[in-house]
Structure formats: structure tokens, C-alpha cells
C-alpha positions in Angstrom: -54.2 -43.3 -16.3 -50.6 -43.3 -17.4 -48.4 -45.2 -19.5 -46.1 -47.9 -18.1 -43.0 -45.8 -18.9 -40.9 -48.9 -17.9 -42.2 -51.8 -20.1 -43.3 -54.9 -17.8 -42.2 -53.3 -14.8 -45.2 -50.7 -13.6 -44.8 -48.4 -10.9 -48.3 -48.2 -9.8 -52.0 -50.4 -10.5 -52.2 -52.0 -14.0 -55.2 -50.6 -15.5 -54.8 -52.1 -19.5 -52.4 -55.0 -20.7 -51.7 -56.3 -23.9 -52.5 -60.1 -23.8 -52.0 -63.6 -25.2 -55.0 -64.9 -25.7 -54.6 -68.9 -25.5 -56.6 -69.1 -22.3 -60.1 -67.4 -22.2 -59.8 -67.4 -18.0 -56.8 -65.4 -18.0 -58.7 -62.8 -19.4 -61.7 -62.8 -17.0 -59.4 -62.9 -14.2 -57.4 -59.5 -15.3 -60.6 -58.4 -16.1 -62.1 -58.9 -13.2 -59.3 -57.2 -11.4 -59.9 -54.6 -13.6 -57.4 -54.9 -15.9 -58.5 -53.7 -19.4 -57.2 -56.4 -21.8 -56.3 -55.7 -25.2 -55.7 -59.3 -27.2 -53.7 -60.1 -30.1 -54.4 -62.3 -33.1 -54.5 -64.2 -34.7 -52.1 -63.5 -36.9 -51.7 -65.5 -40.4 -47.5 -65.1 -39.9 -47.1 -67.4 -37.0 -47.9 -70.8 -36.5 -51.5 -72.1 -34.7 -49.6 -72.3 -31.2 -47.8 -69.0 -31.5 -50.2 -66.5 -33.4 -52.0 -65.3 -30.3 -49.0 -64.9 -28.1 -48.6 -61.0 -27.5 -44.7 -61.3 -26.9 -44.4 -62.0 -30.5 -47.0 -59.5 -32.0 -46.0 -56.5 -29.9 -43.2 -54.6 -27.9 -44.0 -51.3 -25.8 -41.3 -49.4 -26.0 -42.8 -47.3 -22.8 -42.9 -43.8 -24.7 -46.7 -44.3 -26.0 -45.1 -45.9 -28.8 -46.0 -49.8 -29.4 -44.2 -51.7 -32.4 -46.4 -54.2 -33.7 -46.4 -57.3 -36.3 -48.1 -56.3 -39.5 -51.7 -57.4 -40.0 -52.7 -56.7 -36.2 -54.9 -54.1 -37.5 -57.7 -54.6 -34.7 -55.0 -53.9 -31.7 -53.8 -50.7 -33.6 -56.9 -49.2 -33.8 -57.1 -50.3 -29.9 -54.4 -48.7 -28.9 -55.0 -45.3 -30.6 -58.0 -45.2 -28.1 -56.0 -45.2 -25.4 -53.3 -42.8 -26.5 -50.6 -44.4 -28.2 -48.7 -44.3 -31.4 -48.9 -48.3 -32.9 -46.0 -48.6 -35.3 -46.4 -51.9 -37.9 -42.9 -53.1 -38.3 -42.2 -52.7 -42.4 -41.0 -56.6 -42.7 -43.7 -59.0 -41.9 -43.1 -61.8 -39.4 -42.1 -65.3 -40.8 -43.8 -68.7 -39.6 -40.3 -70.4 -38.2 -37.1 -69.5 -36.4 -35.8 -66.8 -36.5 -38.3 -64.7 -38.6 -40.5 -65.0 -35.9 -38.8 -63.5 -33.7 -38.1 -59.6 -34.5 -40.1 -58.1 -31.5 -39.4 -61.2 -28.8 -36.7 -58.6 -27.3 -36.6 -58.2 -23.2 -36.7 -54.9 -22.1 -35.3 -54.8 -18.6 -34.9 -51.3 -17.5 -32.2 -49.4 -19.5 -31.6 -52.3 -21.0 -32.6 -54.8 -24.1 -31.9 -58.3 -23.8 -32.1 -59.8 -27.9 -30.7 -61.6 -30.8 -29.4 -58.6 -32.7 -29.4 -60.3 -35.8 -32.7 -61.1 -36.4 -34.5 -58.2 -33.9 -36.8 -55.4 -36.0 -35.1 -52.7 -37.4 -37.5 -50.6 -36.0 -36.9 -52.1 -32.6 -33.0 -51.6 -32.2 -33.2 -48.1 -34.1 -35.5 -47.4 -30.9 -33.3 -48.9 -28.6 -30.5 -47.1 -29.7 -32.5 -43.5 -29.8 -32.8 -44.1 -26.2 -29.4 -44.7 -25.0 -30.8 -48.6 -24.0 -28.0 -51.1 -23.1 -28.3 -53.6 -25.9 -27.2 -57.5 -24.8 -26.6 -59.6 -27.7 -28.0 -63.1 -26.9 -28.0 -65.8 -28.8 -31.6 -66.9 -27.1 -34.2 -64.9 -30.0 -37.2 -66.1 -27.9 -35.4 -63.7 -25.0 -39.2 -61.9 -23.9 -40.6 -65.7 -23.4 -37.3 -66.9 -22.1 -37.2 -64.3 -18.8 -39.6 -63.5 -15.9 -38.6 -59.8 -15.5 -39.1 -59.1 -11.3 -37.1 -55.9 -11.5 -34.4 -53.8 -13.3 -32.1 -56.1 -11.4 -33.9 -58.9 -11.4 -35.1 -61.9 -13.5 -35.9 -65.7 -13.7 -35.0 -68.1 -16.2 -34.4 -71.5 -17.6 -31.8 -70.3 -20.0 -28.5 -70.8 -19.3 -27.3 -68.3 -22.3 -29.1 -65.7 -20.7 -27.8 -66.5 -17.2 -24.3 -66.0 -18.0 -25.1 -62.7 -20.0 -27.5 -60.8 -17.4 -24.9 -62.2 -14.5 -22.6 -60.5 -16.4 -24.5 -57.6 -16.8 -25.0 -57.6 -13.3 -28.6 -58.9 -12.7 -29.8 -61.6 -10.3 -30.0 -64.3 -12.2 -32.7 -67.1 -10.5 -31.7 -70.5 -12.7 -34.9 -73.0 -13.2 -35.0 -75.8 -14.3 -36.0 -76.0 -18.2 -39.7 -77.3 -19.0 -42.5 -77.9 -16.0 -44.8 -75.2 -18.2 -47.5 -75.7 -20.5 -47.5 -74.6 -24.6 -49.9 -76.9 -26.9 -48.6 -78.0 -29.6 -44.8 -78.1 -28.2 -43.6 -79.9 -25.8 -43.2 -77.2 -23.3 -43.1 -73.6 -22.4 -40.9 -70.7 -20.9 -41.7 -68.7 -17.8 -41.7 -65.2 -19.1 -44.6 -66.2 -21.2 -46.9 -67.3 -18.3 -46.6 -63.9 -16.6 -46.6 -60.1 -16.0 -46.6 -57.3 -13.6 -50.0 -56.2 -12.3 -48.4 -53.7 -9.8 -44.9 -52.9 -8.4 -45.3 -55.7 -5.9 -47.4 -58.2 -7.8 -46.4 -60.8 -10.6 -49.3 -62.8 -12.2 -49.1 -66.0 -13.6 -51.5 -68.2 -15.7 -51.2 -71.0 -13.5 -50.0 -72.2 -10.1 -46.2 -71.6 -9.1 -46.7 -74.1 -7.0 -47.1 -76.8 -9.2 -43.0 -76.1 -10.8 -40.5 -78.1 -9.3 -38.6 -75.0 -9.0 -41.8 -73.6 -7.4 -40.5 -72.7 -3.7 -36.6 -71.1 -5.6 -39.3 -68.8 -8.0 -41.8 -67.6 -4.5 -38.6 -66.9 -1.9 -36.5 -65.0 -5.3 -39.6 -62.9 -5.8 -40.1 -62.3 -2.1 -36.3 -61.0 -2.0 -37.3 -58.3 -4.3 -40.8 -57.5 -2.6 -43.1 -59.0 -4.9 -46.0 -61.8 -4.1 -47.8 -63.9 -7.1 -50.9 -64.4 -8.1 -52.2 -67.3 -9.9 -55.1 -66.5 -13.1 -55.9 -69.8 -13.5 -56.9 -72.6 -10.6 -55.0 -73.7 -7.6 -53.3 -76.4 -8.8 -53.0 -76.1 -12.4 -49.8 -76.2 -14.2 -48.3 -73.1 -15.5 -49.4 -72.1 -19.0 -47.1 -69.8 -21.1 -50.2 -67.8 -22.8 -47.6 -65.0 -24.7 -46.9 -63.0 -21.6 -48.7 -60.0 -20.2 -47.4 -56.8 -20.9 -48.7 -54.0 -18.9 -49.1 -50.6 -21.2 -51.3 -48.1 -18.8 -51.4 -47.5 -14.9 -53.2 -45.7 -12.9 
């Protein structure tokens, strides 16, 4: 096994994830795809709804390093056994806007999509070591906010990040806001009901179907080469669990 050098875009089979876990099912499904999950929380920073979302508790930054929040001791210590350095950021998350939101950064290739102001130290300092292109956003939840189908490539409800990545020069897919599941607000983002289980597969934790945006999301990921896969049941509304963030492939 390998690392995903590329965070959320792997080259080859997922073999481990780091995973929100607000849904039990999404777990047996990866697992039974064998996918070895590695969960999150929950962690006494965040809020109920929010302290097992992985997308806030961790970023890979696809070296075998992994920043994490502080008190995820139990995912360190998982991650050491398979390979990586786990870094715990010195400043420890805050319950609300915007201290919640130091490692919600997208990486998209070369690039990372944030709120500079209120990203991790640790995380930009990284960014910066390795040449990335940093795009200041003013959208902090910017990992939850964007389904990442390639280094050109993403879908969002944002219109923020829309004009910035256009800019940038990514395809932009525009959805509608809403249409996803997150208990205890009233809704959801569509990078945090997904992740890449191979070059050509993007799995969601819930039926694509269901969005009113549905067909736009299948034909924009079929441009790009990629089919979906649903962890939940057919017919079941999208669920934004914290995103799935590949870390090793075969």
C-alpha cells in the first residue's frame, strides 16, 4: 500500500480512509469494499453535529504527514500504524465560526482552496513549503463546501467559490444550495457526503439521485470519467457525514 500522495484524489484502489462517523452504514459499506476506515471523534471542541466530521479533525497533506485537531489521540496512534507522521495543531479548535474551521482547507491538486485568516498555522506553513497555490476564500467551511472530481474539477453550491476556482481555471459545476442532510442544521454541503474510492469512482453517503441537481452532478462526473456510488440505500437523501478522505492505496 501507498499513500494518497494527492489528498482526495487517489490514483489507484482506496485501501484506508479517514471517516466521519455520523452514519454507522457508511462504515460497513467502505468496509465491506475493503476500505479500512479510520474514524474521528468525538471531539470535546466542536459541537454534537460537527465533532465526528473528519473534514474538520483532519487534513492529509499527502506526504505521510496528517494535521490533526488536538485531543484526537485514538486516530494518532492509528495512523502511526500505518506509516504516517500525525501532527496535533498547537491551537485547539473552537466550538463556533470561525475557530472551527483551521483544517476545513480544500486541497485540489497544487492547489489550497481556504480562508487564510483563520486556517492552522501549521496548515498554510505546509502549503507554502510545497510551492501549493493558496486561494483565499472567504467560504472557511471550503473542504465541506466542494466535491473535488479532479485537479480541474469540482462541484459546489457556493457561489464564492465558483467565481474563485472559475478564475483559477477549474470547472466549476453550480448546484443548487441545500437538498443534503446534517442533523441538527438545516442542511448540508456536498463535499461532506463524499470521497474518492478510486481514480474513477466517487462515493456518496446517499443517493445522487435524490438532489434536484442530481442528473447536472452524474453527466459533470461522467465528463471527467468517474461513476458514483451510493453507501447508503437507493433512495435515501444525501447525508453530509464529514467527508471521506482517502490516505492509502493500493
Amino acid at each position: 500500500m501507498f499513500p494518497v500522495f494527492v489528498p482526495n484524489l487517489p490514483t489507484k484502489r482506496v485501501s484506508a480512509a479517514v471517516v466521519g462517523s455520523i452514519d454507522p452504514r457508511v462504515i460497513r459499506s467502505l468496509e465491506a469494499m475493503g476500505v479500512w476506515t479510520l474514524t474521528v471523534g468525538p471531539n470535546r471542541s466542536l459541537p454534537a453535529a460537527l465533532c465526528r466530521h473528519a473534514d474538520m479533525l483532519v487534513h492529509p497533506l499527502g506526504n505521510r504527514t496528517v494535521l490533526v485537531a488536538q485531543g484526537e489521540h485514538r486516530l494518532c496512534n492509528e495512523l502511526s500504524g500505518f506509516g504516517f507522521s500525525a501532527v496535533s495543531l498547537k491551537k485547539e479548535l473552537a466550538p463556533h465560526y470561525p475557530g472551527d474551521i483551521q483544517l476545513n482547507a480544500a486541497r485540489i491538486g497544487r492547489r489550497l482552496v481556504c480562508n487564510v485568516e483563520y486556517t492552522a498555522m501549521e496548515l498554510l506553513q505546509a502549503a507554502r513549503q510545497m510551492e501549493l497555490e493558496i486561494i483565499d476564500v472567504q467560504q472557511g467551511y471550503a473542504k465541506c463546501s466542494l466535491c473535488i472530481v479532479s485537479e480541474e474539477a469540482v462541484i459546489t453550491a457556493d457561489e464564492g467559490l465558483e467565481r474563485a476556482l472559475k478564475k483559477a481555471g477549474i470547472d466549476v459545476l453550480k448546484i443548487i444550495p441545500g437538498c443534503i442532510r446534517l442533523p441538527g442544521y438545516g442542511y448540508g454541503f456536498i463535499g461532506g457526503c463524499c470521497g474518492k474510492l478510486d481514480a474513477s469512482t466517487m462515493a456518496f453517503a446517499g443517493d445522487v439521485n435524490t438532489h434536484p441537481d442530481g442528473k447536472k452532478i452524474l453527466a459533470f462526473l461522467e465528463k471527467y470519467g468517474v461513476c458514483s456510488c451510493n453507501l447508503l440505500q437507493e433512495g435515501e437523501k444525501l447525508l453530509d457525514v464529514g467527508s471521506i478522505l482517502p490516505i492509502m492505496q493500493e
